[in-house]
C-alpha positions in Angstrom: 11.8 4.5 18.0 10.9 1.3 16.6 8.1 -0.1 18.2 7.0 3.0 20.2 3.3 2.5 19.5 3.8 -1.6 19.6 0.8 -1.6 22.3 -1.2 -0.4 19.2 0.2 -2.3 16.4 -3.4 -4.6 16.3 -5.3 -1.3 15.9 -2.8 0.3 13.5 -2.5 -2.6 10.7 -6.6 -2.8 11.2 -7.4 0.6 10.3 -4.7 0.0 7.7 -5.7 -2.9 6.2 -9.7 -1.5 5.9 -8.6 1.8 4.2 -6.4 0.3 1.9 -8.8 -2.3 0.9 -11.5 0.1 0.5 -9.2 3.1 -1.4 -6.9 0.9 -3.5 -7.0 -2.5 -3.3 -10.9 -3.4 -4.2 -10.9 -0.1 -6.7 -8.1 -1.3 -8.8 -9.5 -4.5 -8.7 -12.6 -4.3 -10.1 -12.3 -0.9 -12.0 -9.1 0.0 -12.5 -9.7 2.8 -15.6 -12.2 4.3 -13.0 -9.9 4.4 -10.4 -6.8 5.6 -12.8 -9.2 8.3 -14.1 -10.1 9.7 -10.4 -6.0 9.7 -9.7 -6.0 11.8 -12.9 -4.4 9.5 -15.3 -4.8 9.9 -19.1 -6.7 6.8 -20.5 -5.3 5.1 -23.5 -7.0 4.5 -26.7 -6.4 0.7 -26.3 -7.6 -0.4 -22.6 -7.2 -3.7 -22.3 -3.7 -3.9 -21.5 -4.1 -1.0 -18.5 -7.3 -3.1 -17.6 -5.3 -6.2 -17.1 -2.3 -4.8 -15.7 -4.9 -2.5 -13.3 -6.4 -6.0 -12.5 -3.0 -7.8 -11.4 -2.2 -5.0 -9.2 -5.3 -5.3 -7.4 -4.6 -9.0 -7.1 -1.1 -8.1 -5.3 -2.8 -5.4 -3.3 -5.5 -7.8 -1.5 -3.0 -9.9 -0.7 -1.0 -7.5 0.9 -4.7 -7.0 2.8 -5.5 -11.3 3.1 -1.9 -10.5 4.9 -2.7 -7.9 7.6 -6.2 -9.8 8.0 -4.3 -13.0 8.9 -2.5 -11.7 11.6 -5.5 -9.3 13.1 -7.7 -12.4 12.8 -5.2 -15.2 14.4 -3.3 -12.7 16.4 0.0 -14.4 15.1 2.6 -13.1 12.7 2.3 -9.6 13.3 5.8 -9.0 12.3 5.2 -11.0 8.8 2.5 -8.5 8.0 4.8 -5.2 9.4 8.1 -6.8 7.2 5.8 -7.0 4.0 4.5 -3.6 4.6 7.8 -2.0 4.8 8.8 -3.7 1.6 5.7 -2.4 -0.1 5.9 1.4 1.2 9.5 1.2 0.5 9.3 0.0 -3.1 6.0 2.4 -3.9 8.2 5.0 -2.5 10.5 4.5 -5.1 8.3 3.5 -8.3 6.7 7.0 -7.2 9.9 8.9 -6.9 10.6 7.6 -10.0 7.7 8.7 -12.0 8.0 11.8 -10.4 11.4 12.6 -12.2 10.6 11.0 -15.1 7.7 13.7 -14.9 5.6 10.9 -16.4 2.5 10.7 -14.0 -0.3 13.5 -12.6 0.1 15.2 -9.8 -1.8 13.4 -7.5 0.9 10.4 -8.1 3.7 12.5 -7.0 1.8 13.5 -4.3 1.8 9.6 -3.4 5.5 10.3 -1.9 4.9 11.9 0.8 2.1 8.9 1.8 4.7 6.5 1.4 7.0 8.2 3.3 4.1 8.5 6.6 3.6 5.0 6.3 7.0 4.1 6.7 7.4 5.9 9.7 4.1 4.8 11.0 5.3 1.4 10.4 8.1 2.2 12.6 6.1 3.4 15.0 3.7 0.8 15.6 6.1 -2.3 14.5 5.1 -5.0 16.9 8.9 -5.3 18.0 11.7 -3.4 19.6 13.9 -5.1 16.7 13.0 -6.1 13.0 12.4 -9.7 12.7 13.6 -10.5 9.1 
């Protein structure tokens, strides 16, 4: 199953890599209370903090993105981008599945689960490899 799609990995991470920008990376970014408030977060009194830590996750995010640009620019290290990918669906899969039994985040975080969960088979699907490369 791994590598099924490999034929289509260039178009996979591209469509990836231009959603994710546009719907979390560049959002968080520059506005992260804007974005928190649309994902139906409750704002605190003092913002600065969730502004700067909204900011720094952002910054993580587009490099995640610089990532998946590199290797659908140069054609090289398509396996590099696929590795960090499963780390980051793997990891948001847990800080989500966390928060969800914590019952400390809105609904539409919880609902995050399940898009962790398709993107780590998607990755599967489309790794550009019949074996991991780690």
């Amino acid at each position: 199953m791994l590598g099924y799609y490999a034929q289509y990995s260039k178009e996979y991470i591209t469509t990836l890599m231009i959603v994710t920008t546009l719907f979390f990376a560049l959002p968080i970014f520059v506005a992260p209370l804007a974005w928190a408030r649309a994902m139906r977060w409750t704002i605190p009194e003092h913002q600065h903090l969730a502004i700067y830590f909204g900011r720094c996750l952002g910054a993580f995010i587009l490099i995640v993105e610089i990532t998946m640009f590199r290797s659908v620019t140069t054609g090289t290290s398509y396996s590099y981008a696929f590795d960090i990918l499963f780390l980051v669906f793997t990891l948001m899969f847990v800080v989500h599945v966390y928060g969800a039994i914590k019952r400390i985040q809105p609904i539409t975080e919880t609902l995050e689960i399940g898009f962790w969960m398709i993107l780590f088979v998607l990755n599967v699907l489309f790794y550009p490899a019949a074996t991991i490369t780690l």
